[in-house]
N, C-alpha and C positions, 0 to 999 in steps of 0.2 A: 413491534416496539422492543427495543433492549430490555431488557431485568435490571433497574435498577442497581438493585442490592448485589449481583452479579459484577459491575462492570467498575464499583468505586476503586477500585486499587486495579483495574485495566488503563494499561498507556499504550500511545501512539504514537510513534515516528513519522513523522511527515516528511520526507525526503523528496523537494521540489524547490524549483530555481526560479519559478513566476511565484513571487510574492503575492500576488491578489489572489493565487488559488490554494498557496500556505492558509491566508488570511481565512477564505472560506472554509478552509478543514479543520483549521483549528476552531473556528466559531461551532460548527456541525460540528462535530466530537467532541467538542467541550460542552455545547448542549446537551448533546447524551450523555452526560458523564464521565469521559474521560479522561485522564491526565493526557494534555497533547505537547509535544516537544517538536519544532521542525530543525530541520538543515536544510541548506543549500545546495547541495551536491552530494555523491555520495563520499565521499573524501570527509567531509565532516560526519557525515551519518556514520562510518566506520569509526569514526573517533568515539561520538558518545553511546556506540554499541558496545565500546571495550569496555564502559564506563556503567552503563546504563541498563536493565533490561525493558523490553517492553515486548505486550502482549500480539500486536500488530505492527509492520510497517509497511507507510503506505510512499509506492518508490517510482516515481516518473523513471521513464528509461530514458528520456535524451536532455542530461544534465552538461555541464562544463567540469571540468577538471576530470570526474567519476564519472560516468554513467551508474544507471540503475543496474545496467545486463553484468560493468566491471564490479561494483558493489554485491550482486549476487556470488560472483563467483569470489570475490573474497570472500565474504560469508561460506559459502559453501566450504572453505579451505581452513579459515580462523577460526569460526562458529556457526557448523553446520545446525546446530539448535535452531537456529533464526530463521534457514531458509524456508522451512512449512509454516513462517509467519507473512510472509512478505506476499501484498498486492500490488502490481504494476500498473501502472499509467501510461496512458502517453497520449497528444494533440497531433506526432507526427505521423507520417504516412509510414503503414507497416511492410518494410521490404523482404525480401524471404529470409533472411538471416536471422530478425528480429522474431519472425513470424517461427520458425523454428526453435529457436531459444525459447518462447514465451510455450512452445508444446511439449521439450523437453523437460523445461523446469513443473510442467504443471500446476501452476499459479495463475490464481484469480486475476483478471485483467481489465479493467474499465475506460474504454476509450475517454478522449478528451473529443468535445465537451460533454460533460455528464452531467443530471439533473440533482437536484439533492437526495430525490428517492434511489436515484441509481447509488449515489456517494453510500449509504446505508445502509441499502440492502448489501453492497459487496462487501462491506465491512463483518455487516452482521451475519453472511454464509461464511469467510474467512475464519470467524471466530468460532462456528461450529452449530449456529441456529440458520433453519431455515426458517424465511417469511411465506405468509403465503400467498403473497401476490410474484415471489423473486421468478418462478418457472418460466422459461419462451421469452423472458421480457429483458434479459440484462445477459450480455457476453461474459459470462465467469468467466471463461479460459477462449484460449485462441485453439484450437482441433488441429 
């Protein structure tokens, strides 16, 4: 479980373009305690990054307008601070390009669909706590 007293001033970026799985992440981290803010793509997510900080962002890679992979690499260029915050998503099928980028950047990664326990343990390895059920059971990074 989070610490509490740990996580009251921790925020989340939810950068996702399927509303009903915003909806779930912001219930689930806001349960935990989080401050939670979503976008829709990353195009908006780069907006209230210039605007905003937050301690995680959690960033589907196959959005409209941004992608998650174009979002990184801005990040990486504008506010390289951010990129050892960001975990990746994604429901689509990973082709080798994606499958590359996600070993390059070395970021936590959680296929779609994920369970709530999967949603929290990657949040909560991201943030710098291991759980001890997370080992063998949840794809942190793509190898």
């Amino acid at each position: 479980m989070i610490n509490e007293a740990q996580i009251k001033t921790k925020r989340i970026l939810v950068v996702e373009d399927e509303p009903h799985i915003s909806e779930i992440c912001q219930l689930i981290f806001g349960d935990e305690g989080f401050y939670v803010d979503t976008a829709e793509n990353g195009q908006t997510a780069l907006e209230i990054l210039r605007q905003t900080e937050y301690d995680i962002l959690f960033v589907d890679i196959k959005m409209p307008l941004m992608s998650g992979i174009e979002l990184y690499n801005c990040l990486d260029k504008e506010l390289p601070q951010l990129t050892k915050s960001v975990v990746f998503t994604s429901g689509d099928v990973m082709n080798n390009d994606v499958t590359a980028f996600l070993a390059k950047t070395n970021r936590p990664f959680l296929p779609k669909p994920f369970t709530i326990k999967e949603l929290k343990t990657i949040i909560e390895t991201a943030m710098g706590k291991e759980t001890h059920d997370s080992a063998n059971k949840l794809p942190m990074q793509v190898a």
